[in-house]
C-alpha positions in Angstrom: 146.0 63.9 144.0 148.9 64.1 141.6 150.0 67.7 140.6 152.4 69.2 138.8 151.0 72.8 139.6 151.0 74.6 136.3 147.7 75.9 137.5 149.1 76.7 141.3 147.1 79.9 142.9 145.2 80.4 139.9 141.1 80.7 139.5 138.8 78.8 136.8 135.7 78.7 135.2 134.5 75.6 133.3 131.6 75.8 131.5 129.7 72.9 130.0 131.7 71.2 133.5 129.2 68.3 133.5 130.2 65.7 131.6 132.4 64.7 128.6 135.3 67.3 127.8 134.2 70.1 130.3 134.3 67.4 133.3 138.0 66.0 132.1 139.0 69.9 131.9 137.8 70.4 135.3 139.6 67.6 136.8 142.8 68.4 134.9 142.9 71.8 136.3 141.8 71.1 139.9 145.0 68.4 139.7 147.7 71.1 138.5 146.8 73.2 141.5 143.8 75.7 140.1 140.3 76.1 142.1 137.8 75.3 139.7 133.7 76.8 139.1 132.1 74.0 136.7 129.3 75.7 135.1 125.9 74.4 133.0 122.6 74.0 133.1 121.9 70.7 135.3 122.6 70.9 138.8 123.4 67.0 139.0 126.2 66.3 136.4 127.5 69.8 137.9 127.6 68.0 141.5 129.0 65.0 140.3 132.2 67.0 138.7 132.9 69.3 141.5 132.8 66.0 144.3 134.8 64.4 142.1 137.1 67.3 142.0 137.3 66.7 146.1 137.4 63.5 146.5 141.1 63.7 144.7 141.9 66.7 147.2 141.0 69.8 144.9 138.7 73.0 145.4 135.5 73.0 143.1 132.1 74.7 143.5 129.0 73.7 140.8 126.8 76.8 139.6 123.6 75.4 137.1 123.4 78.6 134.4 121.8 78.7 131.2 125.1 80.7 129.9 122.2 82.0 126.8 121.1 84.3 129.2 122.8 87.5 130.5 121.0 87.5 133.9 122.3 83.6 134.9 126.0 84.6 133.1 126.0 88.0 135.7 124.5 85.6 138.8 127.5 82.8 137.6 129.8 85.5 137.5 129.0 86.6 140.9 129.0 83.6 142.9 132.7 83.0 141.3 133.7 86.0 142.6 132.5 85.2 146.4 133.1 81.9 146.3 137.0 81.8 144.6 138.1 84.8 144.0 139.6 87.1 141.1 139.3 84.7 138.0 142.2 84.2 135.7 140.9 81.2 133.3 137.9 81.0 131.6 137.4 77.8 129.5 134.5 78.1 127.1 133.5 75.0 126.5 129.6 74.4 126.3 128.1 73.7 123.6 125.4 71.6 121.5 125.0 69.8 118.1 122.0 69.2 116.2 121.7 68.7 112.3 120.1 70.2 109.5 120.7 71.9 106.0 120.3 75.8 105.6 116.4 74.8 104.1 115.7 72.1 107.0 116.7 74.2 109.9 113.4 75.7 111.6 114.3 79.1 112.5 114.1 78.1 116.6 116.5 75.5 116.3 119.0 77.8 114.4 118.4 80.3 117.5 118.9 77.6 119.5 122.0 76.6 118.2 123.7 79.9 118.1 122.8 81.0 121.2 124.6 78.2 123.1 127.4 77.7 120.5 128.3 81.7 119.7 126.4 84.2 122.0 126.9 82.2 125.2 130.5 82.7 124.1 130.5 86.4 123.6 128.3 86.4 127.1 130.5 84.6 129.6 133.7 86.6 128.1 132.4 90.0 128.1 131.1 88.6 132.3 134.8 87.7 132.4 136.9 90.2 131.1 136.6 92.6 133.5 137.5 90.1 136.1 140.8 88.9 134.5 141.8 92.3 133.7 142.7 92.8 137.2 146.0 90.3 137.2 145.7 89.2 133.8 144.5 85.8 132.6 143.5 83.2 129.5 140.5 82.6 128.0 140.0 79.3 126.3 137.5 78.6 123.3 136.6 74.9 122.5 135.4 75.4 118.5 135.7 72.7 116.1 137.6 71.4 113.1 133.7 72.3 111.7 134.4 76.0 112.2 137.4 75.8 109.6 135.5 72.6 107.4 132.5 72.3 105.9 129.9 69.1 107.2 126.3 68.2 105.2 123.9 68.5 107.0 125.2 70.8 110.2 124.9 74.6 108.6 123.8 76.3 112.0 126.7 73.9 114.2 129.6 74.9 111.4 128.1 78.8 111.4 128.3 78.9 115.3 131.8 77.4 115.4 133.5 79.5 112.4 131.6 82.6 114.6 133.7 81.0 117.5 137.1 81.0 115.6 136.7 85.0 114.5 135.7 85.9 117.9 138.4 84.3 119.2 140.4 86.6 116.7 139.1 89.4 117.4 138.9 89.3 121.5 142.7 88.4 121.2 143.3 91.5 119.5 141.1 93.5 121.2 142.6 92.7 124.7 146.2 91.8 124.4 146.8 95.1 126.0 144.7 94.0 129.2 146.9 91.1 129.3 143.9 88.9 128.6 144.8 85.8 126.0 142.2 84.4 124.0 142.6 81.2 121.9 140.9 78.6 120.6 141.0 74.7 120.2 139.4 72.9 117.1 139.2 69.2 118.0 137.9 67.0 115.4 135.5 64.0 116.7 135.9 63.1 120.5 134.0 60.4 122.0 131.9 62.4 124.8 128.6 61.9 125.7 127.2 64.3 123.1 128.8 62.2 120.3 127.4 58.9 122.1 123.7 60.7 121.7 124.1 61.4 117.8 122.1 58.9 115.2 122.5 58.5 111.3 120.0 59.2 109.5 118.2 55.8 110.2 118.3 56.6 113.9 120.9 54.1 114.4 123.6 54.4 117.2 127.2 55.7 115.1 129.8 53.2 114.8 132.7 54.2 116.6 135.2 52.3 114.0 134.4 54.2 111.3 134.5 57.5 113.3 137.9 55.9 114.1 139.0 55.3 110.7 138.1 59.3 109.4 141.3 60.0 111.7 144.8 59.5 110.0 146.3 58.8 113.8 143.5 55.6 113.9 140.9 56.8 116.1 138.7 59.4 117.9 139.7 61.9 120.5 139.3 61.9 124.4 138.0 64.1 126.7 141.1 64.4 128.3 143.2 64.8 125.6 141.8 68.2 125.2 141.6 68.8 128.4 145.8 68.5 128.3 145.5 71.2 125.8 143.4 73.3 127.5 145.9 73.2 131.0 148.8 74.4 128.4 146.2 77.2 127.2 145.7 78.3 130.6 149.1 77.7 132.0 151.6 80.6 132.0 154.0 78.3 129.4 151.5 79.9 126.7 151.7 83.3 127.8 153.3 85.0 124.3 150.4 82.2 122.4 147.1 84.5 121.6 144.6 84.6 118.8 145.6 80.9 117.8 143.4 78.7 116.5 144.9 75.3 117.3 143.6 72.0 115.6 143.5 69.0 117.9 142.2 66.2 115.3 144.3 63.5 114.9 145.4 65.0 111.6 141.6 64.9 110.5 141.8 68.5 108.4 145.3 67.6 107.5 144.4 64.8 105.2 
């Protein structure tokens, strides 16, 4: 395993650690040195993550959560705490799309939405911040460039994510005196599994050249290149960086 150890001796928490972004931030940390909790709500994906995690010579444990509820966030939480130790990252990262319009959202979907997008946000980091105020720590928020932009047809996904960028505000603020630093990354489209599922509105697979093409740089994001920003984030060569809101787009909002 190759490491540079920007992560050496420190404890994380990866949520949405299955697949797609979550699993490349997992691996990324485990490789600069952290011990790493991958958290979501299927055991196998979970698994898959925290072998792969060992087979390249890091520490990793799986724990399935629906991070909507308080009880499995507390239970999460706990089996961190006897299984690494006193956390000091917590990467927010979960999260699911599905579209509608303001009138074509049924009220359960909404719910649906911004429990997983926004509450399970404001869950896992009130879980967490008692934890990392004991040596200090980061917590990492994975928005989207459609919580500073508008998108038809996604009113509950862009609500959830611009409630993601103000929390992220406001935690920063209210625990910069605990040593706790809270920021957030905005990436525009990133080829992850989740992307892979979407349809246009004929049900047809999206055509990854045009989703290419919306980005000045010439094409969509990687998992792991937000995973790279999300070791900075954590690492201690961000410590005087809270309450950004950093945009990781290929200069999509720029143009």
């Amino acid at each position: 395993m190759t490491t540079v150890g920007r992560l050496e001796g420190k404890n994380a928490l990866v949520t949405g650690g299955g697949s797609g972004i979550g699993r490349a931030a997992a691996r990324l940390f485990a490789r600069e040195g952290a011990r790493v909790a991958v958290v979501g709500r299927r055991r196998g994906p979970l698994d898959e993550t925290a072998r792969a995690i060992r087979e390249e010579g890091g520490e990793a444990v799986a724990i399935p959560a629906d991070l909507s509820r308080p009880v499995e966030v507390l239970r999460a939480m706990r089996r961190v705490d006897r299984e690494l130790g006193t956390l000091q990252v917590l990467f927010n990262n979960h999260g699911i799309f599905e579209s509608g319009s303001v009138e074509s959202t049924p009220e359960r979907q909404w719910d649906r939405i911004v429990d997983v997008n926004l509450k399970a946000v404001y869950l896992t980091s009130r879980a967490a911040i008692p934890r990392l105020r004991r040596q200090g720590g980061s917590i990492i928020n994975n928005a989207s460039t459609l919580g500073l932009v508008g998108l038809r047809d996604a009113a509950a996904y862009c609500a959830a994510k611009g409630g993601v960028v103000q929390l992220t505000r406001a935690m920063a603020l209210d625990h910069a005196g605990d040593r706790i630093r809270v920021n957030a990354i905005c990436p525009g489209v990133v080829d992850t599994p989740m992307w892979r599922s979407r349809r246009d509105a004929w049900g047809r697979p999206l055509k990854r050249k045009e989703f290419d093409e919306l980005h000045p740089v010439g094409r969509m994001g990687t998992p792991e290149d937000v995973a790279a920003l999300a070791v900075y984030l954590a690492s201690d060569e961000s410590s005087w960086m809270t309450g950004s809101i950093l945009t990781l787009d290929g200069g999509l909002t720029a143009s």
